[in-house]
DRENPA-3360 file (N, C-alpha, C; in nm, 2 decimals, always signed):
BEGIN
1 = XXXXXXXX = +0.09/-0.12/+0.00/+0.00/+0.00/+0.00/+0.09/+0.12/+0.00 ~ +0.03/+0.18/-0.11/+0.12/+0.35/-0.07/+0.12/+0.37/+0.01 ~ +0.18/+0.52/+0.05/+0.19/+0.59/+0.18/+0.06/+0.68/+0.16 ~ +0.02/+0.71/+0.07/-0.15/+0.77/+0.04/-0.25/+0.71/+0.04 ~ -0.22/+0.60/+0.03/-0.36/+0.50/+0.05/-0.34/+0.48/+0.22 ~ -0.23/+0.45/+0.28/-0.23/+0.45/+0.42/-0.29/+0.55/+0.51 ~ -0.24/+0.68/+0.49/-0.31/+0.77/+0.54/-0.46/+0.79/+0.49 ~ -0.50/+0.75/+0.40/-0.66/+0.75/+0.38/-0.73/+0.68/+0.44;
9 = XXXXXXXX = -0.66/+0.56/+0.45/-0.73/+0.46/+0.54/-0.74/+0.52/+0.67 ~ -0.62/+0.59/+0.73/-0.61/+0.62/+0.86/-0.72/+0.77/+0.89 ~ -0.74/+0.84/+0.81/-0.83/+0.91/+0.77/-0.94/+0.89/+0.83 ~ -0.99/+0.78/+0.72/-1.16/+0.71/+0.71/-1.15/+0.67/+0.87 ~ -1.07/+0.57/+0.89/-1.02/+0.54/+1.08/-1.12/+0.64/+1.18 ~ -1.01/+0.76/+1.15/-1.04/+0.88/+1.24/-1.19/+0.94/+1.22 ~ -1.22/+0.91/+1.09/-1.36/+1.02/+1.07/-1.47/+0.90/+1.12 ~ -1.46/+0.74/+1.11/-1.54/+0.65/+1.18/-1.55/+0.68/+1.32;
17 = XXXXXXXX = -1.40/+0.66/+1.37/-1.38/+0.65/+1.51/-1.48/+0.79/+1.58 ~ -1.49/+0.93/+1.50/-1.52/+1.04/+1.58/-1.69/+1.04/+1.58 ~ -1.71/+0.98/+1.45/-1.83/+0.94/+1.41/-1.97/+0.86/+1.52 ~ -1.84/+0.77/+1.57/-1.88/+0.68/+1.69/-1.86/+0.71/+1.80 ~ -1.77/+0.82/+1.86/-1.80/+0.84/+2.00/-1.88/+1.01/+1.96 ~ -1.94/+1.02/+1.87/-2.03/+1.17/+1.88/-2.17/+1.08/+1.88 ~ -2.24/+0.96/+1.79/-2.32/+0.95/+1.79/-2.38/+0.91/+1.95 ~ -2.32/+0.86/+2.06/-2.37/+0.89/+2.18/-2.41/+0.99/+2.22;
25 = XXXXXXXX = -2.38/+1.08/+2.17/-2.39/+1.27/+2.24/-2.52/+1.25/+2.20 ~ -2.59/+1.22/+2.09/-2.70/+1.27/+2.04/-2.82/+1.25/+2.11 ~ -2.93/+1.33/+2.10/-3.05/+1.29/+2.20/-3.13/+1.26/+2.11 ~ -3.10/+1.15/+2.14/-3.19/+1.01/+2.06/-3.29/+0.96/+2.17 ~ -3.39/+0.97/+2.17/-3.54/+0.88/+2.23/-3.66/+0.86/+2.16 ~ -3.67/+0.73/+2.22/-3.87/+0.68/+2.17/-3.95/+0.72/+2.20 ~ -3.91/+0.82/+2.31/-4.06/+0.85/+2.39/-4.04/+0.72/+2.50 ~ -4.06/+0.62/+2.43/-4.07/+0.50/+2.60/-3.95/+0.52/+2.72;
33 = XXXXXXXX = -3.86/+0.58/+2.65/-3.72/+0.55/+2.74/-3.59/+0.61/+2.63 ~ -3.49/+0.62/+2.72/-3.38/+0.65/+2.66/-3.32/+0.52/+2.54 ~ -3.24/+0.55/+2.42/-3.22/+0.46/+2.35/-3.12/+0.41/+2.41 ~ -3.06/+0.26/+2.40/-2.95/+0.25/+2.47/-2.87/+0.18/+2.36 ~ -2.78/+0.28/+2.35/-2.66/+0.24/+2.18/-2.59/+0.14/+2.21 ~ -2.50/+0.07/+2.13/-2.35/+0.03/+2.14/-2.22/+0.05/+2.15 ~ -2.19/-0.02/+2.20/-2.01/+0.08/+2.22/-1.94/+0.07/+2.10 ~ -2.03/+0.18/+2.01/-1.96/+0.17/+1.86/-1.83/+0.19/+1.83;
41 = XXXXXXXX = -1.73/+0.25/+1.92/-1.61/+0.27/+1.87/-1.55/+0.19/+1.94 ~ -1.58/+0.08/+2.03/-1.51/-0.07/+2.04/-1.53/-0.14/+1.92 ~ -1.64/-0.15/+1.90/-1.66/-0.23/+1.77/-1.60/-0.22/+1.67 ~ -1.62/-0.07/+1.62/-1.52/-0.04/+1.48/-1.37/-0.06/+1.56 ~ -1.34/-0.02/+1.62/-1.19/-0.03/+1.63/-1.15/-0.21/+1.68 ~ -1.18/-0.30/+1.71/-1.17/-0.45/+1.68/-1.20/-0.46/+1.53 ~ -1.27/-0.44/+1.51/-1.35/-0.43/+1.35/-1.23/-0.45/+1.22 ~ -1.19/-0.31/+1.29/-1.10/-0.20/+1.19/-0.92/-0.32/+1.25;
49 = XXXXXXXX = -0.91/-0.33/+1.37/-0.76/-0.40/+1.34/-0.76/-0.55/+1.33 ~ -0.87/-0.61/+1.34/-0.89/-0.72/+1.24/-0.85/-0.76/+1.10 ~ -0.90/-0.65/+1.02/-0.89/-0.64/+0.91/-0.72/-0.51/+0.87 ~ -0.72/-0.46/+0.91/-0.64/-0.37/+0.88/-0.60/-0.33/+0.98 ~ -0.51/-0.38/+1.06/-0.41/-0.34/+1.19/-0.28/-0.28/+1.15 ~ -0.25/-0.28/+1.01/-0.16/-0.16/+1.00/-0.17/-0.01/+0.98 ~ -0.31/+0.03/+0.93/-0.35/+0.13/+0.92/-0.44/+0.17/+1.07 ~ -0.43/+0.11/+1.18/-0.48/+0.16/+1.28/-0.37/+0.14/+1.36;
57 = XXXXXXXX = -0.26/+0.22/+1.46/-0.15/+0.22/+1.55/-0.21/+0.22/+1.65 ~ -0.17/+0.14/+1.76/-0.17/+0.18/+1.86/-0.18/+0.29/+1.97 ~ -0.12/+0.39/+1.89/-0.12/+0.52/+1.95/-0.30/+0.59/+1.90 ~ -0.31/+0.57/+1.77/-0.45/+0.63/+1.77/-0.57/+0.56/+1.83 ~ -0.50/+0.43/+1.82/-0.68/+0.38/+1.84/-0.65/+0.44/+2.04 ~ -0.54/+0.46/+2.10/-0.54/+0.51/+2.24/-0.56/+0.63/+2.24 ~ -0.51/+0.73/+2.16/-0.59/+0.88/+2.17/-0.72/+0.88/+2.12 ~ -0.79/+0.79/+2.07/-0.93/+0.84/+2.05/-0.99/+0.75/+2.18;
65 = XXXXXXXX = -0.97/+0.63/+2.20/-1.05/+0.58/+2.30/-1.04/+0.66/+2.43 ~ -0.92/+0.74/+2.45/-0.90/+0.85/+2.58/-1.01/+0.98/+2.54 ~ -1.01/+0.98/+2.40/-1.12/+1.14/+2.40/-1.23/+1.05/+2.40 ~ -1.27/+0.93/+2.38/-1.43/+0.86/+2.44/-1.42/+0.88/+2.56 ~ -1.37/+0.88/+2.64/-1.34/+0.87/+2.78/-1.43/+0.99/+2.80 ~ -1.32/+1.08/+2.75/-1.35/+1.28/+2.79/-1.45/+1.31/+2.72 ~ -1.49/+1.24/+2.61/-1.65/+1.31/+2.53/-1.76/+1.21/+2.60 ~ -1.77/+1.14/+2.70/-1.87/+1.06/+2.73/-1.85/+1.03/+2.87;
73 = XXXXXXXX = -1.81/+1.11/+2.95/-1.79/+1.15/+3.06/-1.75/+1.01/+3.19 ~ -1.65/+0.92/+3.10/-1.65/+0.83/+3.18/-1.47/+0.81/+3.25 ~ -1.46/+0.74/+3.35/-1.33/+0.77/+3.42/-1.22/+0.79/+3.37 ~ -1.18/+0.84/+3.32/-1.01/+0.91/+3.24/-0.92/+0.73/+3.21 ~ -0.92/+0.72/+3.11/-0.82/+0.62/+3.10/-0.86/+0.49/+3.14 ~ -0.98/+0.44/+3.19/-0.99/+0.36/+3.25/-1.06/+0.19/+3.10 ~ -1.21/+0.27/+3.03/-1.23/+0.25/+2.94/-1.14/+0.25/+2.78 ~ -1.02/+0.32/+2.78/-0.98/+0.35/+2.68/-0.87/+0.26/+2.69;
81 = XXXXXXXX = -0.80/+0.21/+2.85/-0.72/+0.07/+2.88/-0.81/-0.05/+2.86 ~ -0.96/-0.07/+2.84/-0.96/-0.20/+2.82/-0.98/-0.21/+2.66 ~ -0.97/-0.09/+2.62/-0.98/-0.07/+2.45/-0.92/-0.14/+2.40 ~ -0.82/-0.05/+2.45/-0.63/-0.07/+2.37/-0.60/-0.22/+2.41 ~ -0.62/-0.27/+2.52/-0.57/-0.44/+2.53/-0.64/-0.52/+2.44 ~ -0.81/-0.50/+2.45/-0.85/-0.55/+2.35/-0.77/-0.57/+2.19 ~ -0.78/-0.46/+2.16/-0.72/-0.46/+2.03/-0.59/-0.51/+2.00 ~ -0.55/-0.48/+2.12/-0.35/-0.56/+2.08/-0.38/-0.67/+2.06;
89 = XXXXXXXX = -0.47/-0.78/+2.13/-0.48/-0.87/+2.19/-0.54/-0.95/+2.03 ~ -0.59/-0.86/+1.98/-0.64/-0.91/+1.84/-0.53/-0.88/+1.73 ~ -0.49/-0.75/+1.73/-0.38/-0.78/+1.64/-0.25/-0.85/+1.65 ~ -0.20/-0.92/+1.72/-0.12/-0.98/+1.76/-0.17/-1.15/+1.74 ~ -0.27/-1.14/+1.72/-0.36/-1.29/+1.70/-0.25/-1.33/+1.55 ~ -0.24/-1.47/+1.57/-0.13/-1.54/+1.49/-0.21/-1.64/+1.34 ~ -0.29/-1.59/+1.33/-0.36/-1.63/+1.19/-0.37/-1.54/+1.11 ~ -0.43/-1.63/+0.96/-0.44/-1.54/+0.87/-0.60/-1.48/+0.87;
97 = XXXXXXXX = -0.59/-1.33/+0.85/-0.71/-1.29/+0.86/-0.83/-1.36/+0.76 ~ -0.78/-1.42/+0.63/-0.84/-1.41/+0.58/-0.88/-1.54/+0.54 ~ -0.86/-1.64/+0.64/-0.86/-1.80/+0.66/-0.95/-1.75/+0.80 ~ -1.00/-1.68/+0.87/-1.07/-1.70/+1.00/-1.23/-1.70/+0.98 ~ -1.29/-1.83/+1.06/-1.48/-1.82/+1.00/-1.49/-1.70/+1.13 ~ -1.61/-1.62/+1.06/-1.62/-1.49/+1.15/-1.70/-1.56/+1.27 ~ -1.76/-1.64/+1.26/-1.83/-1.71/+1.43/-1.71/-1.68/+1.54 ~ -1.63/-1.76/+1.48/-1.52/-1.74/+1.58/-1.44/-1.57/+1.59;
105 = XXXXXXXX = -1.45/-1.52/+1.50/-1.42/-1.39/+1.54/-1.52/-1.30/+1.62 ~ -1.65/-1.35/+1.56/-1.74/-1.24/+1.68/-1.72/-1.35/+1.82 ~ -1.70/-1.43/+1.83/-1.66/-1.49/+1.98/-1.54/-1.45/+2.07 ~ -1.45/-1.43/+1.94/-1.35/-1.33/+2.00/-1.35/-1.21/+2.05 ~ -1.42/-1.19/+2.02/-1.43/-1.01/+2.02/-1.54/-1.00/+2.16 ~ -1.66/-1.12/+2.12/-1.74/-1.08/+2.25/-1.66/-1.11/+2.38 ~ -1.57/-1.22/+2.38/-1.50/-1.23/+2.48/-1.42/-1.10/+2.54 ~ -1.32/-1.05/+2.47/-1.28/-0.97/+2.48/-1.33/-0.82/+2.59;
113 = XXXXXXXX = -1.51/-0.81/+2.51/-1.57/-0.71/+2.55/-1.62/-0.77/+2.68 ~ -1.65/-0.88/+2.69/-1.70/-0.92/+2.82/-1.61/-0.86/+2.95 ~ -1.48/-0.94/+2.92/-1.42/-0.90/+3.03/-1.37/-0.78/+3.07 ~ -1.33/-0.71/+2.94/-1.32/-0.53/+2.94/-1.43/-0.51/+3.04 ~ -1.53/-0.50/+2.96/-1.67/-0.50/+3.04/-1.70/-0.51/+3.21 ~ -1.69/-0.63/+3.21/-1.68/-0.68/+3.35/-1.60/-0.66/+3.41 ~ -1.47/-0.58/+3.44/-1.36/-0.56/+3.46/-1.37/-0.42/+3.50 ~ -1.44/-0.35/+3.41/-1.43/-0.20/+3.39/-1.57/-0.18/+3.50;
121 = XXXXXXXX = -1.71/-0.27/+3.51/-1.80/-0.23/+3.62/-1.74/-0.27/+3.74 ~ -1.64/-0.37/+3.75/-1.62/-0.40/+3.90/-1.50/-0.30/+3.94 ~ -1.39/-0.23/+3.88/-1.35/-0.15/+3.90/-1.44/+0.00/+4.00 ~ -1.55/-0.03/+3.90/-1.58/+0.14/+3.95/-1.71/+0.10/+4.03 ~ -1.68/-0.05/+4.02/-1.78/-0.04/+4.17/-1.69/-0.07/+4.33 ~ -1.58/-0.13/+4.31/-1.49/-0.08/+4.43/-1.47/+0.00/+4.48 ~ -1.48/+0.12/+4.38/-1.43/+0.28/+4.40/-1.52/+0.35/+4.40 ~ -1.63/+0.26/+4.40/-1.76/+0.36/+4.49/-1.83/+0.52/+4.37;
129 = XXXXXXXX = -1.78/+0.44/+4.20/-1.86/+0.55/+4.13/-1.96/+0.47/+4.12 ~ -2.08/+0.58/+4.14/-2.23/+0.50/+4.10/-2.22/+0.47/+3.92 ~ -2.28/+0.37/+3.90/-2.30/+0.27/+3.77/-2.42/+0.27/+3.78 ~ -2.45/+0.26/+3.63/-2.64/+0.20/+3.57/-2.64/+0.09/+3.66 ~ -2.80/+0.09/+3.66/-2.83/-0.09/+3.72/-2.81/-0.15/+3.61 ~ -2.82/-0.31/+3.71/-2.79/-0.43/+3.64/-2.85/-0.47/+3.52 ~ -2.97/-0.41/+3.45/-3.04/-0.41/+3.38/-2.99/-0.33/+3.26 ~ -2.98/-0.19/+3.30/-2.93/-0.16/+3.20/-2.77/-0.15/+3.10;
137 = XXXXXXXX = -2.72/-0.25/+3.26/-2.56/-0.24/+3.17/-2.59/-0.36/+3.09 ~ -2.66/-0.49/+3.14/-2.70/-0.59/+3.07/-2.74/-0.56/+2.93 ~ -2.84/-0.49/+2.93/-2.88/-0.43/+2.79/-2.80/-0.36/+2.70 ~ -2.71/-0.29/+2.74/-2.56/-0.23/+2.67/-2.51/-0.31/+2.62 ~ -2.44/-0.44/+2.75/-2.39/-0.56/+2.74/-2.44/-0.60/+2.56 ~ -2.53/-0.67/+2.60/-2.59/-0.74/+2.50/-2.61/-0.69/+2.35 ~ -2.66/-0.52/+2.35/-2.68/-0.43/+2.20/-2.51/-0.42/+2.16 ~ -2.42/-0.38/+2.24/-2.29/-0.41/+2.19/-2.23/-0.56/+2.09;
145 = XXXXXXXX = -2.28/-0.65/+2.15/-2.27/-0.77/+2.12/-2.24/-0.82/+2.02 ~ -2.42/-0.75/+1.96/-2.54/-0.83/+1.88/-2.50/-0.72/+1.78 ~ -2.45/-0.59/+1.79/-2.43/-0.53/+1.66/-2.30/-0.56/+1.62 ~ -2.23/-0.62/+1.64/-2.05/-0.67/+1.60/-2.09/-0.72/+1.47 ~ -2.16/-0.80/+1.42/-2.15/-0.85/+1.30/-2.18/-0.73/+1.18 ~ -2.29/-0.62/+1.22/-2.32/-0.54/+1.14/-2.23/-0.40/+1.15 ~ -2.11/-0.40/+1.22/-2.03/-0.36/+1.24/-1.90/-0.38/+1.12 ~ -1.92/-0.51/+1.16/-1.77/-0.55/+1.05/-1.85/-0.59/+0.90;
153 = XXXXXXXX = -1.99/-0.61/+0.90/-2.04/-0.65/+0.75/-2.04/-0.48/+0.72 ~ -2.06/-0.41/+0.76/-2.02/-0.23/+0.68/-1.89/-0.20/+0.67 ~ -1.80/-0.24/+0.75/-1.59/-0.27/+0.69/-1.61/-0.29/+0.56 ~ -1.65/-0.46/+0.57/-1.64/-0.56/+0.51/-1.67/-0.50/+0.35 ~ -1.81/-0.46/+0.39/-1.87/-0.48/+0.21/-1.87/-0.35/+0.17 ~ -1.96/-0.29/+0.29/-1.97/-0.14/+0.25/-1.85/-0.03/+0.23 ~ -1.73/-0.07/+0.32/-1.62/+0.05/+0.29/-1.55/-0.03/+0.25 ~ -1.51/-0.17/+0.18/-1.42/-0.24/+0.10/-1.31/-0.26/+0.24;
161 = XXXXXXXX = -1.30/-0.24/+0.33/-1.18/-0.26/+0.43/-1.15/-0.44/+0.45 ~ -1.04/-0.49/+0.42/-1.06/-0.61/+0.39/-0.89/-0.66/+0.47 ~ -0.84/-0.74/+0.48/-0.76/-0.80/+0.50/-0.68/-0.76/+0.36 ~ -0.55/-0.76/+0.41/-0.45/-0.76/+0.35/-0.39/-0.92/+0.32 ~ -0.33/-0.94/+0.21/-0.27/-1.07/+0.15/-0.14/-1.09/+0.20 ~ -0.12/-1.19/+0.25/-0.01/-1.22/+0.33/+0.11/-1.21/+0.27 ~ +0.15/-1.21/+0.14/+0.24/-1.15/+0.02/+0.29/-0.97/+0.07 ~ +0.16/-0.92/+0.04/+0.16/-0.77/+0.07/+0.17/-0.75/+0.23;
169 = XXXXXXX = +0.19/-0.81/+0.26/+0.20/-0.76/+0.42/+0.40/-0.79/+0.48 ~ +0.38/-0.89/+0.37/+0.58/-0.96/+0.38/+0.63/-0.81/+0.34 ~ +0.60/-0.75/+0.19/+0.62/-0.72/+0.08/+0.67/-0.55/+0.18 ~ +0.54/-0.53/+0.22/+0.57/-0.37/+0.38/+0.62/-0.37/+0.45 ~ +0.71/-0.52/+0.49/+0.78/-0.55/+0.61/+0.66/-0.54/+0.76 ~ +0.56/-0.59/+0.74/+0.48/-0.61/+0.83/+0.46/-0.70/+0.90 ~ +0.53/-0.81/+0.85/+0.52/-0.92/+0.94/+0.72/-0.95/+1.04;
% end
């Protein structure tokens, strides 16, 4: 990949990623209740270094998950650390992206968020910040989940973002 196609990619990245921690700001309701979204910019960013983990560094997918932190008023650093492990934890994964059935990828990934997840409520319930009830983090829980496939089927098909060929990745000195 050029050095122009890289930064485009990294671009699209940034304008998804801002994309996804603004669409929580929005005041979105049914009238029955508040809507309760997904943690879209987990999703795309697993999504995104899945498929293309050289065009997402480390360093950005950590300064944007730190401004989700600060645009969504949640503990400094705290969510944006089970981000970044998540994602290492997938790009460092030792197959070929493009040999993996996605069952097993959305399993990965739910794992992943589970324990972020679970990790990140029992933190801040030690430390005595009040948390949603158990009902509605359950419901988070779960709409996060269940949108991971339609997450990466818009990478996938709709923005062309695909795995790279294991040739072209030798070829970048990427592996």
């Amino acid at each position: 990949m050029s050095r122009t196609g890289l930064w485009r990619e990294r671009a699209l990245f940034i304008l998804l990623s801002l994309f996804c921690l603004y669409v929580p700001l929005l005041p979105l309701s049914t009238g029955l209740g508040r809507t309760i979204l997904p943690d879209l910019f987990f999703l795309l960013a697993c999504a995104w270094v899945l498929r293309r983990p050289d065009t997402a560094p480390l360093a950005l997918i950590a300064g944007l998950a730190f401004l989700g932190d600060v645009m969504l008023n949640r503990p400094l650093g705290l969510w944006a650390l089970a981000t970044v492990c998540a994602t290492e934890l997938l790009r460092h994964r030792g197959d070929d992206p493009r040999e993996r059935v996605f069952l097993g990828e959305w399993l990965t990934v739910s794992v992943l968020y589970t324990l972020g997840f679970c990790l990140f409520l029992f933190i801040l319930r030690i430390t005595l910040v009040p948390i949603p009830g158990n009902g509605a983090a359950l419901q988070y829980w779960i709409t996060t989940l269940l949108c991971y496939p339609f997450t990466a089927g818009l990478l996938q098909f709709g923005l062309r973002v695909r795995p790279t060929h294991p040739a072209e990745r030798w070829r970048q000195g990427a592996l």
